[in-house]
C-alpha positions in Angstrom: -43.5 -24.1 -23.8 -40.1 -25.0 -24.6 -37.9 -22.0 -25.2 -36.2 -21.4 -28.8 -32.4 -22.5 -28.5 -30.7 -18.7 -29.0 -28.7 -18.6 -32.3 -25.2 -16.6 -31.7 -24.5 -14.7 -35.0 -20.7 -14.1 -35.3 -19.0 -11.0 -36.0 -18.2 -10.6 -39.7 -14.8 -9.4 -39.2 -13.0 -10.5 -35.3 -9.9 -11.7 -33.8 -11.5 -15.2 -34.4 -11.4 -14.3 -38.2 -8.1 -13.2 -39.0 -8.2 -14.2 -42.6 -11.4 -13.0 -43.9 -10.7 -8.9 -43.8 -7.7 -9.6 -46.3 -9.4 -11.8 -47.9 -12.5 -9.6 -48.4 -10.3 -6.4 -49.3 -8.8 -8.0 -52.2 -11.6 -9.2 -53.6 -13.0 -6.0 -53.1 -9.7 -4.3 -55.2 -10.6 -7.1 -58.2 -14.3 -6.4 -58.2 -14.2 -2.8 -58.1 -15.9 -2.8 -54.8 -18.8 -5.5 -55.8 -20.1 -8.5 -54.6 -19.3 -11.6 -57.1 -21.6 -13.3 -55.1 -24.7 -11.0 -56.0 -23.7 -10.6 -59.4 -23.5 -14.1 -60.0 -26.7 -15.1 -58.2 -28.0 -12.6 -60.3 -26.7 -13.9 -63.5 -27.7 -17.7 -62.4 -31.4 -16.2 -62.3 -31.7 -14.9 -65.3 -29.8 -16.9 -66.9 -31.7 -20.4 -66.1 -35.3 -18.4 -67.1 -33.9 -17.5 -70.0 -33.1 -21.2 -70.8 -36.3 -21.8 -69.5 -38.4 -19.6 -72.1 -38.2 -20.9 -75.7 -40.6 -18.3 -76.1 -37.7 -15.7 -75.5 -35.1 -17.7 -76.7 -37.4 -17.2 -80.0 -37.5 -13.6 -79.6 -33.9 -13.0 -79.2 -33.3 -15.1 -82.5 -35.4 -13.1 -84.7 -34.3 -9.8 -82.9 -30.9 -11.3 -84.2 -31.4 -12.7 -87.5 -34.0 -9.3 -88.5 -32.2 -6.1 -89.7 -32.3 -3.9 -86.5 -34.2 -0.6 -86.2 -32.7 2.1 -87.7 -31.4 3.9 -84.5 -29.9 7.3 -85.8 -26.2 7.1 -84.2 -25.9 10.9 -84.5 -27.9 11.0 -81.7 -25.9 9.3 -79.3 -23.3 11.5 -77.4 -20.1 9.1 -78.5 -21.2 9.1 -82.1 -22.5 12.6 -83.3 -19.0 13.9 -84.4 -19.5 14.2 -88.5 -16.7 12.1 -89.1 -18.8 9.3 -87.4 -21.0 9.5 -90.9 -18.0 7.9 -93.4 -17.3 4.3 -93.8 -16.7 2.2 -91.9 -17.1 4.0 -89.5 -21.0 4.2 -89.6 -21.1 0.6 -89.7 -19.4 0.0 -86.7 -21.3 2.4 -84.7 -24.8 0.8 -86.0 -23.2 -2.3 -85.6 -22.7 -1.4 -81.4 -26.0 0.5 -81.4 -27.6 -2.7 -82.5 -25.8 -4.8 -80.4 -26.7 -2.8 -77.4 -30.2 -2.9 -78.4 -30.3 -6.6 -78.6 -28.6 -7.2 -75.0 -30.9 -4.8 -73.6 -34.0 -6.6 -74.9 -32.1 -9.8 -74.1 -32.4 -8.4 -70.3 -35.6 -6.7 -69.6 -38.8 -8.5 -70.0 -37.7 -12.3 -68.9 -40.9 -13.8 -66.8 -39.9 -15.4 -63.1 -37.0 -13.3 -62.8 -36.5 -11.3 -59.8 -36.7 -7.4 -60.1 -33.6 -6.7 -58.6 -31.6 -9.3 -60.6 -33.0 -8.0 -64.0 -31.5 -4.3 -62.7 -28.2 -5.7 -61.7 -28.1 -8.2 -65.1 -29.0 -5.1 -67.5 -26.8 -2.8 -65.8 -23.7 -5.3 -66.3 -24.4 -5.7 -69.5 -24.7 -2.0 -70.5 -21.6 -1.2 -68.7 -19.7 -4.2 -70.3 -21.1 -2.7 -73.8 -19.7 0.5 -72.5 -16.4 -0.3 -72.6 -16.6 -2.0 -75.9 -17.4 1.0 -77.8 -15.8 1.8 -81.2 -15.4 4.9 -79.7 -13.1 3.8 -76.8 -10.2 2.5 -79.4 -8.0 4.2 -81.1 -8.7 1.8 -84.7 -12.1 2.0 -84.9 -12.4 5.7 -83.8 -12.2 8.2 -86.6 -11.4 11.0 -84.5 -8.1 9.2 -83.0 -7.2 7.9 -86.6 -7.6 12.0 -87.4 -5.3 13.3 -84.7 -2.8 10.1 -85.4 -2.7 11.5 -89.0 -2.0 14.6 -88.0 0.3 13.7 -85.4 2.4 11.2 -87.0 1.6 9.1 -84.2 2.9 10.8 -81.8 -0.3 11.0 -79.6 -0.3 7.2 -79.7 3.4 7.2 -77.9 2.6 10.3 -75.6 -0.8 8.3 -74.1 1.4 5.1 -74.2 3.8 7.0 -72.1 1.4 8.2 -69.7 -0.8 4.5 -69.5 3.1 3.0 -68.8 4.0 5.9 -65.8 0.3 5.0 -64.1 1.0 1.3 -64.7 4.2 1.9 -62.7 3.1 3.3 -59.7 -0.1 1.1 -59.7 2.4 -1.8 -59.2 4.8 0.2 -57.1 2.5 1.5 -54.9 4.1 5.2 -55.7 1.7 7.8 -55.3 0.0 9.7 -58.6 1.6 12.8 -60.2 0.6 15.9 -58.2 -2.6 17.8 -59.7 -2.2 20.8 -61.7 -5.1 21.9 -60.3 -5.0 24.2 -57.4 -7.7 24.2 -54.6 -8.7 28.2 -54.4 -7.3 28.7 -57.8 -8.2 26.5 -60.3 -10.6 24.6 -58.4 -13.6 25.5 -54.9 -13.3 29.5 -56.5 -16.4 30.6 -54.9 -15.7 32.6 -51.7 -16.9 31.0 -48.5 -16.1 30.6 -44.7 -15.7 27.7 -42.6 -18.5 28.2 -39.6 -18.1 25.3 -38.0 -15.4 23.0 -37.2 -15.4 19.4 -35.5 -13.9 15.9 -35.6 -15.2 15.0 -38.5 -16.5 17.7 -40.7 -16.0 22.0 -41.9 -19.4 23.4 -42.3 -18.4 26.6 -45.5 -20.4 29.3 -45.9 -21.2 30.9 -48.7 -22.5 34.9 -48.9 -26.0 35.6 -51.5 -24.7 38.0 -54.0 -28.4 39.0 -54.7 -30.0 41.9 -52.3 -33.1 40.0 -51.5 -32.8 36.7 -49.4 -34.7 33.6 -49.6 -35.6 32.5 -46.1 -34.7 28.8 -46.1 -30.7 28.4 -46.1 -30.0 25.7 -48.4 -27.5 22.5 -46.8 -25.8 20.1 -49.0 -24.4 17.1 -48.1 -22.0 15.5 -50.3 -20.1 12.1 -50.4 -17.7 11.6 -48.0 -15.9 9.5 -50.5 -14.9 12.6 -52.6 -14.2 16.3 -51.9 -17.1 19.0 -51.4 -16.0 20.9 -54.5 -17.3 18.0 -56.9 -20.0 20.8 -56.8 -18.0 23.6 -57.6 -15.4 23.0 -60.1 -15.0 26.4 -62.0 -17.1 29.6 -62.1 -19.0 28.2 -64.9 -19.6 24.7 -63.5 -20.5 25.5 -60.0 -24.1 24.6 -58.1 -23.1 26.0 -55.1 -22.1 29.5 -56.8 -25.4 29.2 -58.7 -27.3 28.9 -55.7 -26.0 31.7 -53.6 -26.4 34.0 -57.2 -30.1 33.3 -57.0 -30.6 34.3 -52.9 -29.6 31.2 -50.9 -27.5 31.0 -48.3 -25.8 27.7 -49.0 -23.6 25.7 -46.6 -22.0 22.7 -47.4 -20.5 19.9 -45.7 -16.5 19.2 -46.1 -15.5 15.7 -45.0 -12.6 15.2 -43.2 -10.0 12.3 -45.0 -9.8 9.6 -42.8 -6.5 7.2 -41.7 -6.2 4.8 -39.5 -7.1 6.4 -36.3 -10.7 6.5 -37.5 -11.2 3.1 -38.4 -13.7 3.0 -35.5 -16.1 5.7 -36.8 -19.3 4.4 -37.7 -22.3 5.5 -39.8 -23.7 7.1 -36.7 -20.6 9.2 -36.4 -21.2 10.3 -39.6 -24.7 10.8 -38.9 -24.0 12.7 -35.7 -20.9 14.7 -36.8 -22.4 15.7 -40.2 -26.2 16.6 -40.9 -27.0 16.7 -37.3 -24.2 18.5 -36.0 -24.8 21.2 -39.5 -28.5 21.5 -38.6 -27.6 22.4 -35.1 -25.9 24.9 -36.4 -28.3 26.3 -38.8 -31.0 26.1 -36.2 -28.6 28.3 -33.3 -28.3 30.5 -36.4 -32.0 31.1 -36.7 -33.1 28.6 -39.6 -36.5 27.4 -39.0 -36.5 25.5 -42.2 -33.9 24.3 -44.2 -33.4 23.0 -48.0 -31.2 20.0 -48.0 -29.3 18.7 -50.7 -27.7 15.2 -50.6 -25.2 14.0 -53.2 -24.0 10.6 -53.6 -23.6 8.6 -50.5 -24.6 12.1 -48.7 -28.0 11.9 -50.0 -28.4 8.0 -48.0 -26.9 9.6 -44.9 -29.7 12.4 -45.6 -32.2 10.2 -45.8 -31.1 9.0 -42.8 -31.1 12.2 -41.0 -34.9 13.2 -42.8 -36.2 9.8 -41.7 -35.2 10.0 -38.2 -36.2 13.7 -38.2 -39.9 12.8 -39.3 -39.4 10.2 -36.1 -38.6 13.0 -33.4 -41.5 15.4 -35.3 -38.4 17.5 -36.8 -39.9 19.8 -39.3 -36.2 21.6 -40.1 -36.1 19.7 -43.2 -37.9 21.4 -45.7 -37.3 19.6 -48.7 -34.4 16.6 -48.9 
């Protein structure tokens, strides 16, 4: 039998491929962090089915040329201020609804196209409608139009102001204006303590208030993109503090920010320095079982840790 000729796959990013890292990272600053490829192979398919389908083309055309359905705008969340009721500003909000209910028929229900590309072509188009929004400009606002009344304007030049400073030191490369926000103050209030300390991680405690204890400690693993206290803001918009007032012990994972000196650390550092090295813990501490909570791009890395638990027979996980 003749052997199969071994195919050598490159290395996406290597000494032999100077370019392509810079390359990469700036289209990766344009995009927002998205592939233009995917996107448009996703818009190519559903774009040629649609030519493709007089019946939909049809469809769309009479969805146009028809009065559209009578969608209360109160209801949505941008437009259920009162002042949303008065000409013209009712007609521009119908206007939007209707659009938005057009593009989203426009992108569901085309035959041959493939799953994925329908969800990528639908989101886009929500999240382009998005940011067209009467709501998102000052003219066609009635609220804005309000406060520019009552201001003389002079909201108008204070946000122009501001929209100038961050266009500044965009350009400049100058850092943003420090927070206002202090961390321990304004900000993480709940009372905790760091158990556990390594490379790559703090593991915080954080102390029931109740007298009776539920058995399962409760771990959550956020993003590492963002800080830990995403989940605890203030006293009145805080899961973790919510949790420990109902008996849990809750722990939580706080990522360390990395610079350049970690540009080697790999998903199974993260994997190994995070959930693992946190259920180690919990486990020396007694826990049989644990709840575990993933957030964001902790709940893949949690999914991670569950799947390869259920491997090795690991029933620590109680629920992830």
């Amino acid at each position: 039998m003749q052997e199969r000729e071994s195919i050598v796959v490159p290395e996406p990013y290597s000494k032999d491929r100077p370019l392509d890292p810079t390359w990469h990272s700036m289209i990766g600053k344009l995009s927002g962090g998205l592939s233009p490829a995917a996107l448009a192979t996703a818009y190519l398919d559903w774009s040629l089915h649609l030519i493709a389908s007089p019946d939909k083309q049809t469809e769309l055309i009479w969805a146009l040329l028809s009065d559209p359905a009578g969608e209360d705008a109160a209801l949505d969340p941008r437009f259920k201020d009162a002042t949303w009721q008065a000409q013209p500003y009712a007609t521009f909000a119908q206007q939007f609804l209707a659009a938005q209910q057009w593009w989203d028929q426009a992108t569901r229900g085309l035959p041959g196209v493939d799953p994925k590309h329908e969800r990528m072509v639908n989101f886009m188009a929500r999240q382009w409608l998005d940011m067209m929004s009467p709501a998102n400009f000052a003219a066609t606002n009635p609220l804005v139009v309000a406060r520019s009344i009552a201001e003389g304007g002079e909201n108008l030049r204070r946000g122009l102001r501001y929209w100038l400073e961050d266009f500044h030191r965009l350009i400049s490369g100058r850092p943003r204006r420090a927070s206002t926000f202090a961390v321990g103050t304004d900000l993480a209030t709940t009372p905790g303590d760091v158990v556990l300390k390594n490379d790559l991680i703090e593991l915080i405690r954080y102390h029931p208030t109740t007298d009776k204890l539920h058995p399962e400690p409760i771990l959550i693993v956020p993003a590492w993109i963002m800080k830990y206290y995403i989940l605890d803001l203030t006293a009145e918009r805080s899961l973790v503090a919510y949790l420990r007032d109902q008996g849990f012990e809750v722990f939580i994972i706080s990522w360390k920010n990395p610079g350049a000196s970690d540009a080697h650390l790999s998903m199974q550092t993260y994997l190994d320095l995070g959930p693992r090295a946190a259920l180690t813990h919990l486990k020396h501490g007694g826990a049989e079982r644990v709840h575990a909570v993933g957030y964001c791009l902790g709940g893949t890395l949690l999914s991670i840790a569950a799947a390869a638990a259920a491997r090795d027979q690991d029933s620590t996980l109680l629920d992830g």
